[in-house]
Every structure is written in structure tokens, then in C-alpha cells.
C-alpha positions, -999 to 999 in steps of 0.1 A, spaced: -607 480 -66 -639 457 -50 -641 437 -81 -600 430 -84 -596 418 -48 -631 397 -56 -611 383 -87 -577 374 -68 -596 356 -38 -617 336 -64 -587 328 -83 -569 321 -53 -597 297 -36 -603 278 -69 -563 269 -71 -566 256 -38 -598 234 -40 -580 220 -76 -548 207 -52 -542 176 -53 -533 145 -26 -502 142 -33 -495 181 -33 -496 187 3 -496 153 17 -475 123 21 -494 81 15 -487 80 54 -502 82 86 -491 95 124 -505 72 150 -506 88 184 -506 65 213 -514 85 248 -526 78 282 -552 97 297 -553 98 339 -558 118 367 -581 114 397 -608 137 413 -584 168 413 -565 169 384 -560 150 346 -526 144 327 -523 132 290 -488 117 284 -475 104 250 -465 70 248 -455 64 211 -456 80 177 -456 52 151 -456 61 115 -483 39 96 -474 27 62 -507 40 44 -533 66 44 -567 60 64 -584 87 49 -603 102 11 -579 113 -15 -601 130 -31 -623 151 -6 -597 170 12 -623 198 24 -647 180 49 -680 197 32 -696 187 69 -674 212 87 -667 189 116 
């Protein structure tokens, strides 16, 4: 039993590091625009925009950050 679930989560990682861009993700990007106040007592983030950028910023190759950040 040990050594079948140890074949179906190596099969299942390896399918997942083999995906693709384009499988999951779209050639955009969500920019977030806030403001970020408050005074000595309290803090408040508010959104101001969400604008849709026409490209990806990013790798399209290394979708696992190997840094873990």
C-alpha cells in the first residue's frame, strides 16, 4: 500500500512540474493600484484601480520559484 500511494504522488507531482504557461495562465497581468493611510491609531488600504496589463512581467518557464519566497 506505502509504495502505491508513493507511485501516485510521484506521478501526480511530475504532471504538475511538466505544465505548461499557457495551461494555467493567461499572456496578461492584474495591476493593483491602492492607497495605503492611516495615522497614529489606525491604517486603511483602499483600492483605487484594477487595470489589466497587455503582457506578462514574469518567467514562462520557471513557474515554481526554487527560492521559496
Amino acid at each position: 500500500m506505502r509504495k502505491l500511494l508513493s507511485l501516485f504522488v510521484l506521478l501526480f507531482f511530475s504532471h504538475a512540474v511538466d505544465a505548461a504557461f499557457g495551461d494555467y495562465f493567461l499572456d496578461k497581468s492584474l495591476r493593483i493600484d491602492y492607497f495605503h493611510t492611516g495615522d497614529w491609531q489606525s491604517e486603511m488600504y483602499s483600492i483605487d484601480k484594477l487595470i489589466e496589463e497587455p503582457y506578462w512581467g514574469g518567467t514562462k518557464t520557471n513557474l515554481i520559484d526554487p527560492f521559496d519566497y
